[in-house]
Structure formats: C-alpha cells, structure tokens
C-alpha positions in Angstrom: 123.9 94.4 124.2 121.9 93.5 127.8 120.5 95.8 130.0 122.3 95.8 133.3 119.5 96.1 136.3 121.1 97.4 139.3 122.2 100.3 137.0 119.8 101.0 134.2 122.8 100.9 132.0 123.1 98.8 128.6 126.7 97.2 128.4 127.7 95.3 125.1 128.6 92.0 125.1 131.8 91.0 124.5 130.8 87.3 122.3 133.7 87.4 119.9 136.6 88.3 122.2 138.4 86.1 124.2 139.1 86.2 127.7 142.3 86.9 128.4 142.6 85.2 132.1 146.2 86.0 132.8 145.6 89.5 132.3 142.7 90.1 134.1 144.3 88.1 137.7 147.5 91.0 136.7 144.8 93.3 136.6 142.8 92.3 139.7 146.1 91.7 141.3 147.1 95.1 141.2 143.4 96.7 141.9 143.5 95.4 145.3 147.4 96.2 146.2 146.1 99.5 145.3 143.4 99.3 147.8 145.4 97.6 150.5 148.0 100.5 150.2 145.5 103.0 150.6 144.3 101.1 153.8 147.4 101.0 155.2 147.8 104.8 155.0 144.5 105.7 156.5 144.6 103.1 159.3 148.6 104.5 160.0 147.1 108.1 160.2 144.1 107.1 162.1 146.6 105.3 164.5 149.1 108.3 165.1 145.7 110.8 165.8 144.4 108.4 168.4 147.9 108.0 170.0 148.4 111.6 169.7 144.9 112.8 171.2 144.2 109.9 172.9 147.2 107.8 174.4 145.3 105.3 172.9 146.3 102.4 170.5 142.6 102.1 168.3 143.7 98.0 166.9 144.3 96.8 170.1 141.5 98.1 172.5 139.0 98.2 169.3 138.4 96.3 167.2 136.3 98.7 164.7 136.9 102.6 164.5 133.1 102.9 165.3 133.9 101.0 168.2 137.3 103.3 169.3 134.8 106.3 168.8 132.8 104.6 171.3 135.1 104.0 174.0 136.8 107.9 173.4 133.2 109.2 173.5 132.3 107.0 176.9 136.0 108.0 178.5 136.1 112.2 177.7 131.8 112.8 177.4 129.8 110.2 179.2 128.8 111.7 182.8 129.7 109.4 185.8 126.7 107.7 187.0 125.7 104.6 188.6 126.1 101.8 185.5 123.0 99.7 187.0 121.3 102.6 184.9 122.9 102.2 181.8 121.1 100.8 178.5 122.6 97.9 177.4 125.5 98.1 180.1 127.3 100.9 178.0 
C-alpha cells in the first residue's frame, strides 16, 4: 500500500497483476463517449434556451457560455451610456 497525497487515501498496489492495456483504452474509450454524450445534450439544451429567450445562437457569437451570459446581460440590463466611460470597454 502507498499513501496517495492529494487525497489522504491509502490505495494498494497492484505489483502482481498485470496490466491489461487493451482493456483499459476499451475502458477509457468508453469513459469519454460517455462524457462527450452528456456534452452534447447540455450544449443542445443550452442552445434551444438561448434561441428561444434570446434569438440568439450562444457557439457562434460566444465563444464560452460565461461569455454568452455576458453579451445577454450587456444587451437586456446594461443602461445606455456614453462607452468612453466604460471599464475595460465593456
């Protein structure tokens, strides 16, 4: 066993197996299809809410969602004023 120090955890080592390479890539393989799904879904519904609410497409005029939350907060809650008085031309 070794003591793992970003968690405070002991984990056993593993001396006497054998790595099984071709499983693991399977394995890892499928871990991030899993994750790329789940993307897709979230950035599809966060798409149809801006379009919806916004007339807005969020990939193509941003290119973060902070930075769509930005540009929605500037266009519906930022008061008209002369931009020379803006910070950081916002």
């Amino acid at each position: 066993m070794f003591s793992c120090v970003a968690c405070g955890n002991e984990i056993p080592s593993e001396k006497n197996t054998i790595f099984d390479f071709q499983r693991e890539i399977i394995d890892y393989c499928h871990t991030i299809i899993d994750i790329l799904r789940i993307d897709i879904r979230v950035r599809l519904a966060f798409r149809k809410i801006f379009l919806k609410r916004e007339n807005m497409y969020p990939f193509i005029k941003c290119a973060t969602i902070t930075s769509t939350y930005m540009k929605v907060f500037r266009k519906n809650f930022r008061k008209r004023r002369n931009r020379h008085h803006s910070v950081g031309g916002i």
